[in-house]
C-alpha positions in Angstrom: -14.3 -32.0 -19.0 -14.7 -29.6 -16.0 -15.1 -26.1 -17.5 -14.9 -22.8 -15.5 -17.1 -20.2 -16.9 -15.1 -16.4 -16.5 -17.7 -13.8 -15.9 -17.3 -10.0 -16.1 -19.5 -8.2 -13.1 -20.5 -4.7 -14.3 -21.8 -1.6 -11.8 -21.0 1.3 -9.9 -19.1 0.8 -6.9 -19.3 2.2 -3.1 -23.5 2.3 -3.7 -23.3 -1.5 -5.0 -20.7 -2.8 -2.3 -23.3 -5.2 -0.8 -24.8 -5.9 -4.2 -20.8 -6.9 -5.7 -20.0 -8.7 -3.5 -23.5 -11.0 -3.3 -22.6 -11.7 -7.2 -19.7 -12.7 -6.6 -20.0 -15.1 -3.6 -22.9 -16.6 -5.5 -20.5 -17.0 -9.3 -17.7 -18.7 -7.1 -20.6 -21.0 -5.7 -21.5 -21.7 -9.3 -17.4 -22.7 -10.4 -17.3 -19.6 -11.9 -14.4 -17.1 -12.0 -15.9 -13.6 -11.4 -13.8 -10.8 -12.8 -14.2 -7.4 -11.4 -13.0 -4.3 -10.4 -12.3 -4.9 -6.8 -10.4 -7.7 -7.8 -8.0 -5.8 -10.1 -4.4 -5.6 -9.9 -2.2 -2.6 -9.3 -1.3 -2.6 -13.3 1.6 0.0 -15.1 -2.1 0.3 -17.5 -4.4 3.0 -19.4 -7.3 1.7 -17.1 -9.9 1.5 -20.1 -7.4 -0.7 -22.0 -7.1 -3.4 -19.3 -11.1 -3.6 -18.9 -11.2 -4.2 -22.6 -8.6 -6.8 -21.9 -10.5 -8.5 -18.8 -13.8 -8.7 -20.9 -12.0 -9.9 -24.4 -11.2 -13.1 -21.9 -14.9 -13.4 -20.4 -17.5 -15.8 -21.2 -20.4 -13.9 -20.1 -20.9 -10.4 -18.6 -23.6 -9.1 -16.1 -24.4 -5.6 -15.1 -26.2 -4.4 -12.2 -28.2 -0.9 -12.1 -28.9 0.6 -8.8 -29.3 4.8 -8.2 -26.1 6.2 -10.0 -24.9 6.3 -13.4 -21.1 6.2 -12.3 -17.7 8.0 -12.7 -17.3 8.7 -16.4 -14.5 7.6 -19.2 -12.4 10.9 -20.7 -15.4 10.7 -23.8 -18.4 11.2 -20.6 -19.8 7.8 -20.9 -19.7 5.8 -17.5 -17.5 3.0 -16.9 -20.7 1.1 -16.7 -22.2 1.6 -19.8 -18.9 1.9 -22.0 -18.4 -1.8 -20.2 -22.0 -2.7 -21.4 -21.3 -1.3 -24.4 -18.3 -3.0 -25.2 -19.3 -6.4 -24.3 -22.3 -6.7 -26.7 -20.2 -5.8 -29.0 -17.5 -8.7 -28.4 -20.4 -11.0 -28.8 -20.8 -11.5 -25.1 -24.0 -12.7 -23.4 -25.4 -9.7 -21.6 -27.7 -10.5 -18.5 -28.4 -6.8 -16.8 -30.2 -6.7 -13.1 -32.0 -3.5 -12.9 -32.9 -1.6 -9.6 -36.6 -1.7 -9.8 -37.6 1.1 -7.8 -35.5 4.3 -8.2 -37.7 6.2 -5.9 -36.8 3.7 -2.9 -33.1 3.6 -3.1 -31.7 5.6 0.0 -30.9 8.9 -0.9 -26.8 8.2 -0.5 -26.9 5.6 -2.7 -28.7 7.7 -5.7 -27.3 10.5 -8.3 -29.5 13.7 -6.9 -27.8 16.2 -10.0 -30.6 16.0 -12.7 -27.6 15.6 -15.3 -26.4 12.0 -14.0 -30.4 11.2 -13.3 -30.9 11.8 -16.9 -27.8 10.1 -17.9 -28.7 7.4 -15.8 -32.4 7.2 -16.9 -30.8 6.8 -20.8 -28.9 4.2 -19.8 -31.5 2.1 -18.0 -33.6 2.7 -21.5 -31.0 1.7 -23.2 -30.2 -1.4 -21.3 -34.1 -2.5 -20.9 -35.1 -1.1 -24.4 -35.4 -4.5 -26.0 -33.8 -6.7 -24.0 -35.1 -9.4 -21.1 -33.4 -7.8 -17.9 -34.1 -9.1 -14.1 -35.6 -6.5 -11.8 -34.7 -6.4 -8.6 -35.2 -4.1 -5.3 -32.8 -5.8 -2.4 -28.9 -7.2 -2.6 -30.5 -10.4 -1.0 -32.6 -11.0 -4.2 -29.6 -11.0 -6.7 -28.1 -14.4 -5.9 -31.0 -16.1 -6.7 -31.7 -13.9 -9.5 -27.9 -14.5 -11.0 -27.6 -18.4 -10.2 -31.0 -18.6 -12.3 -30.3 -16.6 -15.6 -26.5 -17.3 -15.5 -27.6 -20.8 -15.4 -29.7 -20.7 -17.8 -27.9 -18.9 -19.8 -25.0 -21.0 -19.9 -27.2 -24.1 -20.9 -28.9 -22.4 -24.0 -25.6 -20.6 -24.7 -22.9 -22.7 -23.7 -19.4 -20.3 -23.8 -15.6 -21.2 -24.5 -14.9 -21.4 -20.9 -11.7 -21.9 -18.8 -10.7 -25.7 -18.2 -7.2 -26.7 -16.4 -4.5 -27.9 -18.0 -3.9 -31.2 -17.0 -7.5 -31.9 -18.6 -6.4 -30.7 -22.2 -5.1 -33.2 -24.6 -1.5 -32.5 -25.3 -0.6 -31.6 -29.1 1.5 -34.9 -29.2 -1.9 -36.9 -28.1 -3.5 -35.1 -30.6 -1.3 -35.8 -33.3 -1.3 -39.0 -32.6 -5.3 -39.6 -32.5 -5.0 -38.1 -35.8 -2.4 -40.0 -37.1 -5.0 -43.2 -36.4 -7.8 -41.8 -37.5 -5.9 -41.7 -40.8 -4.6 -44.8 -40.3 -8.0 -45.8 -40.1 -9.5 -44.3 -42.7 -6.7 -46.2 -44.8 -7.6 -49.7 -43.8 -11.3 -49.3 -44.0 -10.6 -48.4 -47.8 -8.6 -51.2 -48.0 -11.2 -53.7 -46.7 -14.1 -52.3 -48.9 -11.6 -52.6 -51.7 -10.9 -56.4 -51.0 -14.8 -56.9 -50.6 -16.1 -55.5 -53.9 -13.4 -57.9 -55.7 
């Protein structure tokens, strides 16, 4: 059965553009079905309810650091990191890509108050504090980086997945495999019955 794999892509989002949209490319490439903001509906929607929604009908979910912690939820936790935070505790795989030099991202594409650095230096401990995360420096490095992990991850923790319709057995098929199987069941009793007389 061909199964499509729905994965939630996590970041900030005018410094990541390049970044986004190199995920992306590379989780349609792997039959995935990327859910992200840019890819969002106009929706009549508390915005922090529908990402809950989105993520509640993910298989996996994968954040990527760079230089900014993000725009920040009504409670002053980032999009980012309430995402993150959310998704670990749905039970979803986590794999996080982290920016590996902070000192080298270009000055436009970093937080330069010392409030969102510290924020954003909490969050990477919080997201590398235990975990295995993928380091990386360039937008060209991610694809490689996410076709690997997700890849692996998917084989040692294979998820629910997506698969089409016309591959599901119907609930008439299914009623009627059971009814078989039971059917089955029955005559093998019977036989083992006539044997042992």
């Amino acid at each position: 059965m061909d199964k499509r794999y729905q994965v939630f892509v996590s970041s900030t989002y005018a410094d990541l553009i390049d970044e986004r949209r190199h995920v992306i490319q590379t989780l349609m490439q792997m039959d995935c079905i990327p859910a992200s903001m840019e890819l969002f509906p106009a929706a009549d929607e508390e915005q922090w309810q529908f990402i809950r929604r989105v993520i509640d009908d993910c298989d996996y979910y994968i954040l990527i650091i760079g230089g900014r912690y993000g725009s920040t939820t009504a409670d002053g936790v980032s999009y980012s990191e309430k995402e993150y935070t959310y998704a670990l505790d749905r039970g979803l795989r986590a794999l996080a890509f982290v920016h590996d030099k902070l000192d080298e991202i270009p000055f436009g594409k970093s937080d330069i108050q010392p409030e969102l650095r510290a924020r954003l230096a909490a969050f990477r401990e919080k997201v590398t504090n235990g975990r295995l995360v993928k380091l990386w420096r360039n937008p060209s490095e991610l694809p490689g980086l996410v076709a690997l992990s997700l890849g692996n991850t998917i084989k040692v923790h294979p998820a629910v997945a997506w698969v089409r319709g016309n591959q599901v057995a119907s609930a008439d098929v299914l009623n009627e495999l059971n009814q078989l199987r039971q059917r089955n069941i029955e005559l093998e009793a019977a036989a083992t019955a006539q044997s042992s007389v």
